[in-house]
VEXSE-355510 format. One line per field, with one value per residue: z, x, y of N, C-alpha, C, O in turn. Coordinates in pm, 1 decimal, always signed. Layout:
VEXSE-355510
npz <- c(Z	...) .
npx <- c(X	...) .
npy <- c(Y	...) .
capz <- c(Z	...) .
capx <- c(X	...) .
capy <- c(Y	...) .
cpz <- c(Z	...) .
cpx <- c(X	...) .
cpy <- c(Y	...) .
opz <- c(Z	...) .
opx <- c(X	...) .
opy <- c(Y	...) .
***
This chain:
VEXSE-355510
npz <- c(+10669.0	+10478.2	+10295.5	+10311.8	+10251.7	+9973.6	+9787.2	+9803.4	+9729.1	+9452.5	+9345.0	+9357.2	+9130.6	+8956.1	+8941.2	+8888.1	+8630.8	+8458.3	+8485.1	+8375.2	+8140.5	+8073.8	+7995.3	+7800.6	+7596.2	+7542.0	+7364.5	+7157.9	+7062.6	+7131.2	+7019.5	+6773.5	+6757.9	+6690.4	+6810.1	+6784.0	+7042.2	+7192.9	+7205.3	+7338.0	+7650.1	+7946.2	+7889.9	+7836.0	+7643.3	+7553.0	+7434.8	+7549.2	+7706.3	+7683.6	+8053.0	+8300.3	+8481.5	+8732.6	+8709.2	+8687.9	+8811.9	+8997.9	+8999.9	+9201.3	+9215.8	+9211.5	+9436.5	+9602.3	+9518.1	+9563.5	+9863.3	+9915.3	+9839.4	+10045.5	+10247.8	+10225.9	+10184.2	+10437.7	+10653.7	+10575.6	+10654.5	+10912.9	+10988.2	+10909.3	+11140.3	+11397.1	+11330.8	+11363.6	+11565.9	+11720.2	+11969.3	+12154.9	+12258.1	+12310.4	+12433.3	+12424.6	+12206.9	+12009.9	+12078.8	+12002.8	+11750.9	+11639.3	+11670.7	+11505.2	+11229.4	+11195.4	+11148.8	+10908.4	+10780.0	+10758.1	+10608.5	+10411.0	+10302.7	+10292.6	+10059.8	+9889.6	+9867.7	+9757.3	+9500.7	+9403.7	+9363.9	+9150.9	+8777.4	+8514.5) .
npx <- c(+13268.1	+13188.1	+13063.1	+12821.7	+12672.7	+12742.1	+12530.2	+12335.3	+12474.7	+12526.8	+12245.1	+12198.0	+12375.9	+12281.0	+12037.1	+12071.6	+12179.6	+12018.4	+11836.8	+11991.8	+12088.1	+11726.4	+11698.4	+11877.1	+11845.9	+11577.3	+11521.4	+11605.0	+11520.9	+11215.7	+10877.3	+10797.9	+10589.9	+10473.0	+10331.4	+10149.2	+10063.1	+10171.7	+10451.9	+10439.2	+10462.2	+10457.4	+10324.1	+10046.3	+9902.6	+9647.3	+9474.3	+9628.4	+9451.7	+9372.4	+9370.7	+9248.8	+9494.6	+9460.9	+9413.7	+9189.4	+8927.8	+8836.5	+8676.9	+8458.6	+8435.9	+8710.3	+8802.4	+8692.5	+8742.1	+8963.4	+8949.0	+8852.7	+9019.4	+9207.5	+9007.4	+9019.0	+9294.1	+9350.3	+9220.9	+9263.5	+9557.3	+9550.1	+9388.8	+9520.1	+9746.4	+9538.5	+9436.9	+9678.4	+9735.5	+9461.3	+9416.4	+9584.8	+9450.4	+9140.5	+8870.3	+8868.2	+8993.9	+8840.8	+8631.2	+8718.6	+8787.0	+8535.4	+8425.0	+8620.2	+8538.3	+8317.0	+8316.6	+8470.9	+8276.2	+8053.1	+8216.7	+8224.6	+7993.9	+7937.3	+8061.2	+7937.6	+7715.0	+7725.6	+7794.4	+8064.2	+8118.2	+8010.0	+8016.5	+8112.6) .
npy <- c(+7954.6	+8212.7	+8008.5	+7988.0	+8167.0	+8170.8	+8093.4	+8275.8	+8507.4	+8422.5	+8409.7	+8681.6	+8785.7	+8647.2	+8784.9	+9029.6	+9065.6	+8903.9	+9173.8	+9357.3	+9220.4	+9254.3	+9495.5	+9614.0	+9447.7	+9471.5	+9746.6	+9665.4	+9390.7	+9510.2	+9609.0	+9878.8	+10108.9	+10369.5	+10712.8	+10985.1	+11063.4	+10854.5	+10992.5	+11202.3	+11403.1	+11281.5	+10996.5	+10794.4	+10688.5	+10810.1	+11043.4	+11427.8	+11643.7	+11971.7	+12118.8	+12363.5	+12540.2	+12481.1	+12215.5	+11952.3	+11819.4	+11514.8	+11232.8	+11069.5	+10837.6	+10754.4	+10806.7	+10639.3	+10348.0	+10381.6	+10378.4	+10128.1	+9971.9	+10003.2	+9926.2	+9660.1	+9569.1	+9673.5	+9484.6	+9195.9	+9254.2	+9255.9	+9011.8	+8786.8	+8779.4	+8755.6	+8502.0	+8311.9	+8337.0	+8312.1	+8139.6	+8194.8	+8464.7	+8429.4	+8522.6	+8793.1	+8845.0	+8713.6	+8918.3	+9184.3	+9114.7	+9086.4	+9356.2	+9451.3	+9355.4	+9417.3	+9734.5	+9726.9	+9586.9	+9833.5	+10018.6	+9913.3	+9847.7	+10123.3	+10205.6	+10027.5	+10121.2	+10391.7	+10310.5	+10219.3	+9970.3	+9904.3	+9792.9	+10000.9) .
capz <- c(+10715.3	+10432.2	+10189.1	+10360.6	+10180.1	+9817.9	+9673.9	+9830.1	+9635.4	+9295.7	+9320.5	+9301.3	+9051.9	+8859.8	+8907.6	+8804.6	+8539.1	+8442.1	+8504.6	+8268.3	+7994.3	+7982.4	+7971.8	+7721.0	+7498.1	+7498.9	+7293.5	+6991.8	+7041.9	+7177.6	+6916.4	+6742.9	+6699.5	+6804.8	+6757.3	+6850.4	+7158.4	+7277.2	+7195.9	+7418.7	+7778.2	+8047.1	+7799.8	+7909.7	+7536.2	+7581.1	+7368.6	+7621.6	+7703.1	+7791.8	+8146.9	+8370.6	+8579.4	+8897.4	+8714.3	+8651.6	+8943.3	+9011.9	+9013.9	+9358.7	+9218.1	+9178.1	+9571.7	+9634.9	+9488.7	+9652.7	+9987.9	+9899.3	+9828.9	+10153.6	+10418.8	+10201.5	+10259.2	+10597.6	+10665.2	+10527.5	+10700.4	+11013.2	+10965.5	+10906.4	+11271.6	+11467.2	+11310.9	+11443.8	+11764.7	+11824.6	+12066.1	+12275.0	+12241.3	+12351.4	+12424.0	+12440.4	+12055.6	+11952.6	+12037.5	+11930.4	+11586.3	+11569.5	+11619.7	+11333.1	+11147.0	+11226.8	+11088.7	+10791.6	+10741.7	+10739.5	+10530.0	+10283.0	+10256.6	+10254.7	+9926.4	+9792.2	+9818.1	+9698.3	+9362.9	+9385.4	+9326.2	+8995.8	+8665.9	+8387.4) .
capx <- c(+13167.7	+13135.7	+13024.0	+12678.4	+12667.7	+12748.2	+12384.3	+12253.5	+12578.7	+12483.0	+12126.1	+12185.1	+12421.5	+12162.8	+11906.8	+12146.0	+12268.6	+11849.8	+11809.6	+12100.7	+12035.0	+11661.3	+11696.5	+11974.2	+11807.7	+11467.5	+11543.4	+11626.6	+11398.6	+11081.8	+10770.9	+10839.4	+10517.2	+10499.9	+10184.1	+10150.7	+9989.2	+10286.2	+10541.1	+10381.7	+10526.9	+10357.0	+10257.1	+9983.8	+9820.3	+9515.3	+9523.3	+9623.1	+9342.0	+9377.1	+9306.3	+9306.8	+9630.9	+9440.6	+9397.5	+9046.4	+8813.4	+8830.6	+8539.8	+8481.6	+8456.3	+8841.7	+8862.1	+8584.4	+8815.3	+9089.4	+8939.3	+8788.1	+9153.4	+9274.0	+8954.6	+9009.7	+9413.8	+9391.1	+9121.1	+9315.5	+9669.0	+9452.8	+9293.9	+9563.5	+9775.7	+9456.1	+9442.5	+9725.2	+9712.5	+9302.1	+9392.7	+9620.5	+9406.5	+9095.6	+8748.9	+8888.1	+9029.6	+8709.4	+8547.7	+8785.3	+8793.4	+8411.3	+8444.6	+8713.0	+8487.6	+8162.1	+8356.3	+8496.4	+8186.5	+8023.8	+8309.5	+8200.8	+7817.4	+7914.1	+8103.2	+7882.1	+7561.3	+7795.8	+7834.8	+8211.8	+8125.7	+7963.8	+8155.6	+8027.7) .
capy <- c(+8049.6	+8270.0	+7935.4	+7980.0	+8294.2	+8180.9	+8057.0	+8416.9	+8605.9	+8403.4	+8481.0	+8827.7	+8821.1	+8610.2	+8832.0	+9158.3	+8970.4	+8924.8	+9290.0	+9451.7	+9181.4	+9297.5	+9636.8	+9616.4	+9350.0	+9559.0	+9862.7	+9597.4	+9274.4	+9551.7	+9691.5	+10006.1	+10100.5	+10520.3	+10762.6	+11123.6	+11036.0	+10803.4	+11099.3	+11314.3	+11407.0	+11167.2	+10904.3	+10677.3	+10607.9	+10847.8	+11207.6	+11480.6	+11676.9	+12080.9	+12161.2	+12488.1	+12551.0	+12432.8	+12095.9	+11873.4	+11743.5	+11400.7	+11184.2	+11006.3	+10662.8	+10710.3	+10758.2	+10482.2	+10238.3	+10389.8	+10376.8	+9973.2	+9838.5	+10006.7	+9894.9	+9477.7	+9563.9	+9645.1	+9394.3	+9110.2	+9247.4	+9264.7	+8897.4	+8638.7	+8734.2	+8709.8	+8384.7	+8290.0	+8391.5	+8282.9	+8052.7	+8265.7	+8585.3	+8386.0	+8591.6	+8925.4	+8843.0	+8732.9	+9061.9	+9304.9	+9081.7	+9086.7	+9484.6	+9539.2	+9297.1	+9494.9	+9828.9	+9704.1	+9596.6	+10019.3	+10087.7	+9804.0	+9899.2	+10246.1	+10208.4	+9989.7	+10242.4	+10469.7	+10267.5	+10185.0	+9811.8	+9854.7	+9832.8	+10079.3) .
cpz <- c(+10596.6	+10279.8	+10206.6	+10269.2	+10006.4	+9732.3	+9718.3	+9695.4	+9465.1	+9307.5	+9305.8	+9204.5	+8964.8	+8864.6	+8853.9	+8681.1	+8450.6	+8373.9	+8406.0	+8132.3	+7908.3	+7930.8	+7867.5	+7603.9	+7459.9	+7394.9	+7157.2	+6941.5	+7059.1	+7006.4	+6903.8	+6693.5	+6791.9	+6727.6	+6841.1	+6945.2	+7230.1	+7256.0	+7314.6	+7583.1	+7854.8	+7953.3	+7874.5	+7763.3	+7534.8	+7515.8	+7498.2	+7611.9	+7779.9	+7916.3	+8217.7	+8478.1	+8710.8	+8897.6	+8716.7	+8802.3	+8876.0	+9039.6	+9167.3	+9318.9	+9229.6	+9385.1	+9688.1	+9629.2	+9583.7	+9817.8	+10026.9	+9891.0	+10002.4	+10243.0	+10331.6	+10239.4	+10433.0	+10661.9	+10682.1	+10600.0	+10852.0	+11119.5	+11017.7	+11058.0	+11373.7	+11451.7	+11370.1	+11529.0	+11838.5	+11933.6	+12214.9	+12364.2	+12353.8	+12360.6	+12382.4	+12248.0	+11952.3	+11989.0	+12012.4	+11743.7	+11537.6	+11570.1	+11512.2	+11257.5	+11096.8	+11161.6	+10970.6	+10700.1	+10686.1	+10666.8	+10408.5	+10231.4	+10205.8	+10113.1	+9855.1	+9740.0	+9748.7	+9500.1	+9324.1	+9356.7	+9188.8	+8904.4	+8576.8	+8269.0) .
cpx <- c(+13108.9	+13065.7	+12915.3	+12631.5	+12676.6	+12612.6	+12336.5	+12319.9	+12531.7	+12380.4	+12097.1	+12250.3	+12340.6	+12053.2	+11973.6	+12179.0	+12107.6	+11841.6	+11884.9	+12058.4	+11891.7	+11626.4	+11785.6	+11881.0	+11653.0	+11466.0	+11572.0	+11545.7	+11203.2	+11023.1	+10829.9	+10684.2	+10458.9	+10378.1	+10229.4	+10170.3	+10115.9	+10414.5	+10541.4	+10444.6	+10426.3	+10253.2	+10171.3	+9864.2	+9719.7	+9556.5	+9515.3	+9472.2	+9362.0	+9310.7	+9322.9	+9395.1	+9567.9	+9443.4	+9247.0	+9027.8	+8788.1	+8703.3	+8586.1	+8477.6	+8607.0	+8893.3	+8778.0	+8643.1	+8942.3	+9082.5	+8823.5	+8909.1	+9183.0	+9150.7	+8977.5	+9150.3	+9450.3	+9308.1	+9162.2	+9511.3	+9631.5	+9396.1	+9408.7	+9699.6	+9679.9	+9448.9	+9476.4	+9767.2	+9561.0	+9349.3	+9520.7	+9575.1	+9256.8	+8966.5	+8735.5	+8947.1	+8877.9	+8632.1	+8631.7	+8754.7	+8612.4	+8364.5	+8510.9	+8621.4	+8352.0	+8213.6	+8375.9	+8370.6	+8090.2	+8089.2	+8271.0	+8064.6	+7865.9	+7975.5	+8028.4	+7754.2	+7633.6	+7776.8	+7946.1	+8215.1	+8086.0	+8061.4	+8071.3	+8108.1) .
cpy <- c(+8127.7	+8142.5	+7933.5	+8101.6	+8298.2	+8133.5	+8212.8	+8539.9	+8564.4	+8406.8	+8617.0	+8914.6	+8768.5	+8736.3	+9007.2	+9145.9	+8991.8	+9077.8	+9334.2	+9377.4	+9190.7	+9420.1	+9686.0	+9534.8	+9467.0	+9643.4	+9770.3	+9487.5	+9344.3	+9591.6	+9765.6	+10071.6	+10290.5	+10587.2	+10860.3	+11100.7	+10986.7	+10902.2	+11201.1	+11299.2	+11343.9	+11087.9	+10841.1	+10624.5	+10675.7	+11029.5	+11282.9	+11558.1	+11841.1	+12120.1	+12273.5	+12454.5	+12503.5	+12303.1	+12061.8	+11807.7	+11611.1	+11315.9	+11079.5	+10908.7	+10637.4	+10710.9	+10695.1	+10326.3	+10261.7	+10334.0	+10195.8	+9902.0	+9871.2	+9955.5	+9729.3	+9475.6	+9561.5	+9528.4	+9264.0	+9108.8	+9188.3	+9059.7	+8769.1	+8645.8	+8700.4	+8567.5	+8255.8	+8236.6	+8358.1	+8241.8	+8108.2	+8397.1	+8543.9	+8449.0	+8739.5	+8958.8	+8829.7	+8844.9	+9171.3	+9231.0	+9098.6	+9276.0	+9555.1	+9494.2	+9401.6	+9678.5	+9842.7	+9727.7	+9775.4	+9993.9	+10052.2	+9892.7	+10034.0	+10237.9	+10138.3	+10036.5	+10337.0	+10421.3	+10239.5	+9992.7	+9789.9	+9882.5	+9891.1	+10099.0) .
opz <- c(+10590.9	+10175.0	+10116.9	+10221.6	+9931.2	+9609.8	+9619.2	+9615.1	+9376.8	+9184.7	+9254.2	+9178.9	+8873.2	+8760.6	+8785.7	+8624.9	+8384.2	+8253.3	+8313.5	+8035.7	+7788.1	+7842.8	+7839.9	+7508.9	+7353.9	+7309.7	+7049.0	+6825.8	+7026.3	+6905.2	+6979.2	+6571.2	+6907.5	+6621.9	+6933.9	+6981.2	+7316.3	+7325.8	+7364.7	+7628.4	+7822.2	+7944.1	+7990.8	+7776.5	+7502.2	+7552.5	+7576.3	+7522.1	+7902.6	+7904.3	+8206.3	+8554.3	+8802.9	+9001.0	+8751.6	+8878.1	+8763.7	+9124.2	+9213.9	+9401.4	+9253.3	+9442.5	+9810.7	+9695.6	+9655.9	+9879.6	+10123.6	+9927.8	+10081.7	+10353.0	+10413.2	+10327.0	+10509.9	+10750.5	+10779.3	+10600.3	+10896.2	+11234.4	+11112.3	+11088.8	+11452.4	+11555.3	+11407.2	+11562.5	+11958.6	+12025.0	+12330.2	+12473.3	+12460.8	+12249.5	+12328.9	+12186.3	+11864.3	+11903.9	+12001.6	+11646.1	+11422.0	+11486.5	+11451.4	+11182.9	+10986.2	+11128.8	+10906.1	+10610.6	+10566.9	+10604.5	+10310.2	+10143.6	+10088.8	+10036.5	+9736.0	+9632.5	+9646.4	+9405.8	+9202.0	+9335.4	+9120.3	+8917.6	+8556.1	+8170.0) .
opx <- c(+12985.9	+13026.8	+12858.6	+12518.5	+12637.0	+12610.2	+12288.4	+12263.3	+12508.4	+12376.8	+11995.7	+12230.4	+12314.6	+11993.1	+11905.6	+12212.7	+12090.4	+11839.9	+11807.6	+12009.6	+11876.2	+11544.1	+11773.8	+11855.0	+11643.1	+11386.8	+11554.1	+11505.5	+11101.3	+11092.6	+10926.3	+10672.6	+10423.2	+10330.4	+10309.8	+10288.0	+10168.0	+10503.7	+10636.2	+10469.8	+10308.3	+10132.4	+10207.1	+9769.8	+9634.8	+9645.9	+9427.5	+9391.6	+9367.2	+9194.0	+9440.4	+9378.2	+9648.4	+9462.1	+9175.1	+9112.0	+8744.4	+8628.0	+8692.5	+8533.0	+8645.1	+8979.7	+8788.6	+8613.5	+9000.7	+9169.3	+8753.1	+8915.4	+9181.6	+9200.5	+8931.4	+9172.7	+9522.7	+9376.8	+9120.4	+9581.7	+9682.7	+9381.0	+9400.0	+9750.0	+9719.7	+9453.9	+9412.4	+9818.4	+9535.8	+9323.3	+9529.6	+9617.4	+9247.5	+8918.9	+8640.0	+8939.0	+8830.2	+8546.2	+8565.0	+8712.5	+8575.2	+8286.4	+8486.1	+8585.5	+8314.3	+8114.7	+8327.6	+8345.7	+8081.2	+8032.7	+8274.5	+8051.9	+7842.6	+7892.8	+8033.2	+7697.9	+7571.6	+7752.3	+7956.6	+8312.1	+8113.6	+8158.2	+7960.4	+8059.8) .
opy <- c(+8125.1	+8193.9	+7871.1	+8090.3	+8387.3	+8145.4	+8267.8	+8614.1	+8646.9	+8415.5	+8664.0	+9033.4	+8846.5	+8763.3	+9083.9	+9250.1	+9094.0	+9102.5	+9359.1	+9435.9	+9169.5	+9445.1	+9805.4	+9608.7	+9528.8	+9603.2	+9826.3	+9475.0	+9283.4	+9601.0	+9779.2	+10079.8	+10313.2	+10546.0	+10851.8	+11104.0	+11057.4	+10853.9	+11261.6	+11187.5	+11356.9	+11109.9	+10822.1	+10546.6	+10592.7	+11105.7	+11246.1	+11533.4	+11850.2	+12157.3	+12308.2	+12359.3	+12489.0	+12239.0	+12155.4	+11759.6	+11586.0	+11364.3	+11038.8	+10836.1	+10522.8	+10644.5	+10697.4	+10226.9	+10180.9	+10272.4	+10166.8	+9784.7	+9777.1	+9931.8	+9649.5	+9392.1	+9498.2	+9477.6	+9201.2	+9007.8	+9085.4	+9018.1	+8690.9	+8537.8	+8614.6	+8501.1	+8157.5	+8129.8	+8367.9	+8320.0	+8066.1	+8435.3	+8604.1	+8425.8	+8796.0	+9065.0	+8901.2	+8868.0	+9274.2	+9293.0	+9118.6	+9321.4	+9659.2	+9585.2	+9440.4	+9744.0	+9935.7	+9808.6	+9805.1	+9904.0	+10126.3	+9978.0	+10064.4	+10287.6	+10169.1	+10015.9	+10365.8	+10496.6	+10227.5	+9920.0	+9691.4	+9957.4	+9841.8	+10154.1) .
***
């Protein structure tokens, strides 16, 4: 009974095994290659930049994109059970799917008058 269980048990010692040897090996085989900038508390490679205690205003393209992954995520979670299921769902599937479709859609245009599709 439990021999059904031993390729699952050595795959996760393989992949721990993975895990410890690259996090261990890193720190001696990685770059060393350090700059102010990467010293700095919340590194991300970009000179800090002083802002007031309330924090900097966000530009809306950042929640244009945000709100373009989530209506193609849900869109696409949405999509492939209808799929499916067409043929058990039957007329009443095809018009609910041509209503999510017909929404998405708004959501789409609206971001793309917006300007969240262009790259600058």
């Amino acid at each position: 009974m439990l021999s059904n269980y031993v390729p699952l048990v050595g795959l996760f010692v393989l992949a721990a095994g993975f895990a410890l040897f690259s996090v261990t090996a890193a720190p001696f085989i990685g770059p060393r290659r350090y700059n102010r900038a990467k010293l700095e508390a919340y590194e991300c490679g970009i000179e800090p930049v002083d802002q007031p205690l309330t924090g900097g205003r966000f530009p809306v393209k950042y929640y244009l994109t945000a709100m373009l992954f989530i209506v193609f995520d849900i869109e696409i979670v949405f999509l492939y059970p209808w799929a499916v299921a067409n043929e058990q769902l039957g007329v009443f599937g095809l018009v609910e799917m041509a209503v999510f479709i017909l929404t998405v859609f708004i959501a789409y245009t609206y971001v793309w008058r917006r300007g969240g599709l262009e790259w600058e």
